[in-house]
C-alpha positions in Angstrom: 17.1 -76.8 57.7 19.7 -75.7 55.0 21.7 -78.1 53.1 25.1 -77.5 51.8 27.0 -78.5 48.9 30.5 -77.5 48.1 32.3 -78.7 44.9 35.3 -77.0 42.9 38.3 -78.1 44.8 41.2 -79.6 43.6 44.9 -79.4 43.0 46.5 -76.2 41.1 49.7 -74.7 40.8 50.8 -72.0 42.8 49.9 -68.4 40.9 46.6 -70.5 39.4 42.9 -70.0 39.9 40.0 -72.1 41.0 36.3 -71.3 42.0 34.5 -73.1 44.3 31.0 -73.4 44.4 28.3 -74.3 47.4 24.9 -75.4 46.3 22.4 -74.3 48.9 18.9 -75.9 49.4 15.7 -75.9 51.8 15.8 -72.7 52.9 15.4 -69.0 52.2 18.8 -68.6 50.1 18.9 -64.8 49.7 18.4 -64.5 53.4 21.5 -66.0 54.9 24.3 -64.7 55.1 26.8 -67.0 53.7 30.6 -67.4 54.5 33.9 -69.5 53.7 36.3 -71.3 56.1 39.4 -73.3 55.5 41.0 -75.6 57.5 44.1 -77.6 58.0 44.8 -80.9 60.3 45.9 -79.9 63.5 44.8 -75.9 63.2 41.5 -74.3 63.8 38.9 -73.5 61.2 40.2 -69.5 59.4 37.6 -67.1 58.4 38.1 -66.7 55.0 35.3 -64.8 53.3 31.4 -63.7 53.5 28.3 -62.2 51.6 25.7 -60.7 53.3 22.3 -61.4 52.5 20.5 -59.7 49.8 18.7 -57.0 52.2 21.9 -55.7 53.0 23.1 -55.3 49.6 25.4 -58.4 49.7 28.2 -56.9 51.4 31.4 -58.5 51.7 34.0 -59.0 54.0 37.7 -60.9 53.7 40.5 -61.9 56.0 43.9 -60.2 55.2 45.7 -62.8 54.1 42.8 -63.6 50.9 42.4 -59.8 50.1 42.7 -58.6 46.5 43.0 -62.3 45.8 39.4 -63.8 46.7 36.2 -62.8 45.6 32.8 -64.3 47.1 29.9 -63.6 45.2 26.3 -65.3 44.9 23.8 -66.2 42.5 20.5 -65.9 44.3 18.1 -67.7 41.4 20.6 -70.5 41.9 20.5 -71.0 45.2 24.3 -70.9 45.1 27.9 -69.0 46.7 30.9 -69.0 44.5 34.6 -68.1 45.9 36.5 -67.7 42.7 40.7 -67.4 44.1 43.2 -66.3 42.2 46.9 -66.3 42.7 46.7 -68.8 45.0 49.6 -69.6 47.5 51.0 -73.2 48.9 49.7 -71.6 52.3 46.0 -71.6 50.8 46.3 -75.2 51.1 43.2 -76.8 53.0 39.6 -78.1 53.1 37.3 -75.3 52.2 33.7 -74.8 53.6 31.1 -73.1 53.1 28.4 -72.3 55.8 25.5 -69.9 56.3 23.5 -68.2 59.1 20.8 -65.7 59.2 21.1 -62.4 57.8 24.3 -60.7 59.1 27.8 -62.2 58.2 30.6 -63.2 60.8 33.5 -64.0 60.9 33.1 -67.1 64.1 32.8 -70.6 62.8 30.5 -71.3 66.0 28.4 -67.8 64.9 27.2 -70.4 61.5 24.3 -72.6 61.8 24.8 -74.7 59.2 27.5 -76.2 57.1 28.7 -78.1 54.1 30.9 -81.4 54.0 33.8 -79.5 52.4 36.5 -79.5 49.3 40.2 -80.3 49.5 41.8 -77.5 47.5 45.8 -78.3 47.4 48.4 -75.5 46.1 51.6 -77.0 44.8 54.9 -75.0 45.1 
């Protein structure tokens, strides 16, 4: 059982920067594949980022609208996923998760196993 931790969130300007962070424990960290979602009330949950696991060099893969902007990384001593996003937009406004699943990266909320509580990030115009 993996348990998820996300922190980071907040409220920024538009054109600022925050990085998010998700604390993973009680499982095998470098072998998940771990991934970020956003959501807003009344919309589904958007794909917004994932790693890979470590085996597979840590790939990374990132919807359109986040490209050039958002960077996941991880820190596999620490147990722990960072999405660092820059020039954020009033549009990037929403709770922010981060989940993992076993080896291979998706882009499916149902295709993750496991998931954190979440982080209110809010852009202001």
């Amino acid at each position: 059982q993996v348990q998820l931790v996300e922190s980071g969130g907040g409220l920024v300007q538009a054109g600022g920067s925050l990085r998010l962070s998700c604390a993973a424990s009680g499982g095998s960290f470098s072998r998940y594949a771990m991934g970020w979602f956003r959501q807003v009330p009344g919309k589904e949950r958007e794909f917004v980022a994932f790693i890979n696991w470590s085996g597979s060099g840590g790939t990374t893969y990132y919807a359109d609208s986040v490209k050039d902007r958002f960077a996941i990384s991880r820190d596999n001593p620490k147990n722990t996923v960072y999405l660092q996003m820059n020039s954020l937009k009033p549009e990037d406004t929403a709770v922010y998760y981060c989940a993992a699943r076993w080896r291979a990266g998706m882009v499916v909320p149902s295709d993750y196993a496991y998931w954190g509580q979440g982080t209110q990030v809010t852009v202001s115009p």
